[in-house]
C-alpha positions, 0 to 999 in steps of 0.5 A: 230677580227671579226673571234675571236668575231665569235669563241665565240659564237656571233652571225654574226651581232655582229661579223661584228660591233665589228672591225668597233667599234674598229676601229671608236673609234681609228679614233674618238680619233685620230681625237679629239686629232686632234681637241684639237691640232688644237685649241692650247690644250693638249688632254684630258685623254679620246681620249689618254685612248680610243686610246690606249685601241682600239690599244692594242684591235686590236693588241690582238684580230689579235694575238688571232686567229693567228697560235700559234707560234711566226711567226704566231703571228708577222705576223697577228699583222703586219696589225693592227700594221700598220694602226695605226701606219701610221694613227698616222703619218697622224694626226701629219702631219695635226696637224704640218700643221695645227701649221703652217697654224695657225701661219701664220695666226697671223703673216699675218691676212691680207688675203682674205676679203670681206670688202673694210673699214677693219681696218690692224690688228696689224702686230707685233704679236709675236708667243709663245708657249702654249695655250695662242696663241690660246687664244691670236689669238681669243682675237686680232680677237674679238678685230678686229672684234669689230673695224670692226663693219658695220655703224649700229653697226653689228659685221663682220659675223663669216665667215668674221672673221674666213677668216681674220685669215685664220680659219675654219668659225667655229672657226670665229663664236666661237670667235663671240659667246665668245666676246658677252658673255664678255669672252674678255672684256678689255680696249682696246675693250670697247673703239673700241666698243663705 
């Protein structure tokens, strides 16, 4: 890519930041995707549309400047092909592991915790496919959290949360933020919460 940017008359600075443009916008849709994944959702059209027009970028741009026949072109194709394709098999790993850690999370909340007076979280969760795991799995830990509330009425921190279901602390503060907000507002919450 960066011979063919260079063989059209741009100057050197462009043509050394157009791969790693290229690059870093493969690797920043991939990870979106990741993170959508990891948080029970489908990725968007915007990650799936930039990672495949990067893909089909790099690809053309390796066969561009390759020797014009077909051997030639394979093989400056190959190295593309090959980082993308093995960085994809890596993200479904981390996305499958990070499936696993999530529902092991649910069927065992009762993980590390800083708290002596905690309250078990129910033990009967039962795992469904689809986005409302994750939405269940953020509604149980609010409901948790409100139940476990310090004497003076204070909510466990977004780290005591996020550690009780085995989560990223951001995840923890998310589920904080959204309940404050009245996003999981039921019976069963205004009850614990009074």
């Amino acid at each position: 890519m960066h011979l063919l940017v260079a063989l059209h008359g741009q100057p050197g600075w462009v043509a050394a930041l157009t791969p790693l443009s290229v690059d870093g916008m493969i690797v920043a849709a991939s990870t979106t995707l990741l993170a959508d994944s990891r948080s029970g959702n489908r990725g968007g059209v915007l990650p799936w549309a930039l990672l495949v027009i990067g893909s089909v970028a790099s690809l053309a741009a390796n066969v561009a400047v390759a020797e014009p026949t077909l051997m030639g072109r394979l093989i400056a194709a190959w190295p593309s092909f090959a980082l993308i394709g093995s960085y994809e098999l890596l993200m479904r790993q981390v996305r499958r592991t990070a499936s696993g850690t999530s529902r092991s999370a649910m069927k065992m909340p009762e993980q590390s915790s800083q708290r002596n007076d905690l309250i078990p979280v129910k033990s009967s969760v039962q795992v469904r496919s689809g986005p409302t795991v994750s939405e269940d799995m953020r509604r149980q830990a609010w409901e948790w959290a409100v139940a476990n509330r310090d004497s003076d009425g204070t909510l466990p921190t977004g780290k005591v949360i996020s550690d009780r279901y085995g989560r990223h602390e951001r995840w923890g503060r998310l589920v904080k933020n959204s309940g404050a907000a009245g996003e999981f507002t039921t019976p069963a919450v205004g009850a614990s919460a009074s």
